[in-house]
N, C-alpha and C positions, 0 to 999 in steps of 0.2 A: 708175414706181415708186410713183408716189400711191396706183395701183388693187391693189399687189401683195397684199397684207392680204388684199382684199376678193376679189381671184379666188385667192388657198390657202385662205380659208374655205369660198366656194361652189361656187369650179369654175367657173362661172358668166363668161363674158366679155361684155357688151350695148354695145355701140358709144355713145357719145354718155353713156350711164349707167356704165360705170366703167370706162374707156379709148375709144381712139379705133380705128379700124380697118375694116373693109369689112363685115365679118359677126358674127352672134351666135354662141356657142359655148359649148359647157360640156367641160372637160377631164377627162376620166378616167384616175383612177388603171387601171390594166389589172383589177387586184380588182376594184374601185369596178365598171366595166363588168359583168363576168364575175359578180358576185354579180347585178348589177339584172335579166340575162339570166336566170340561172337560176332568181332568185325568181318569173320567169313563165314558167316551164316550158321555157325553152331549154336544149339541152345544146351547151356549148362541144367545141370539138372543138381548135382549136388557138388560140392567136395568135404572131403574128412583128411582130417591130419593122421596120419598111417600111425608114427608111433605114441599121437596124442600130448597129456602130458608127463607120460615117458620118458619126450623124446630125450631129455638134457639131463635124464635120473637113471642113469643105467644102474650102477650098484643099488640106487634101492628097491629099483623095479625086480631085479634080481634076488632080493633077500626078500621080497613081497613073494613070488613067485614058492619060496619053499613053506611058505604057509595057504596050503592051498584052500581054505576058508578064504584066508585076507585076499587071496590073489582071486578069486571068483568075486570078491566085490570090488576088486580095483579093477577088473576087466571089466564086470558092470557098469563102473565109473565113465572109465576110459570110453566106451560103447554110446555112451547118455551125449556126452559133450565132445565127441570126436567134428562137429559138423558146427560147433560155434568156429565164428571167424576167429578169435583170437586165440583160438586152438589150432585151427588150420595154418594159420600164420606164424604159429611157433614151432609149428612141428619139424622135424627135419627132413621129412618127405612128408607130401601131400595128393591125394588122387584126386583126379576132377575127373566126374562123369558125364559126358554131353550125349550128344543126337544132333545130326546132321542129317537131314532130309535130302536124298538126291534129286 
């Protein structure tokens, strides 16, 4: 919590420099991304929130998972609304797909 401050201002995560962890990392907002693409000439074409929402439900998604009925309709689920904004924006990873014209 000491570093939270300092990675909601920059984004910014540097191991040893303000938290501790394996790798460097800068977090984006899904805009925050999606505008830095297209101010250089990328065109976005989609993005989806990877683990949906999943992302913050490990043990249930886990106990869904051994019913595999329930879990063929929650992968349904997860598949339908992976690509609303406020899914992509919660999720804890998210993919953005572009094209860039050379």
């Amino acid at each position: 919590m000491k570093y939270a401050e300092t990675h909601l201002e920059t984004g910014d995560y540097i191991p040893g420099l303000n938290g501790e962890g394996f790798t460097p990392a800068h977090w984006f907002l899904p805009e925050e991304l999606q505008e830095l693409l297209e101010t250089r000439g990328a065109q976005v074409l989609e993005m989806a929130g990877l683990e949906g929402l999943s992302s913050h439900h490990k043990k249930e998604t886990n106990r869904l998972y051994k019913d595999q009925e329930r879990w063929k309709m929650w992968i349904n689920v997860l598949l339908k609304i992976c690509t609303h904004p406020s899914v992509v924006g919660s999720a804890e990873h998210f993919l953005l797909v572009g094209r860039k014209h050379c």
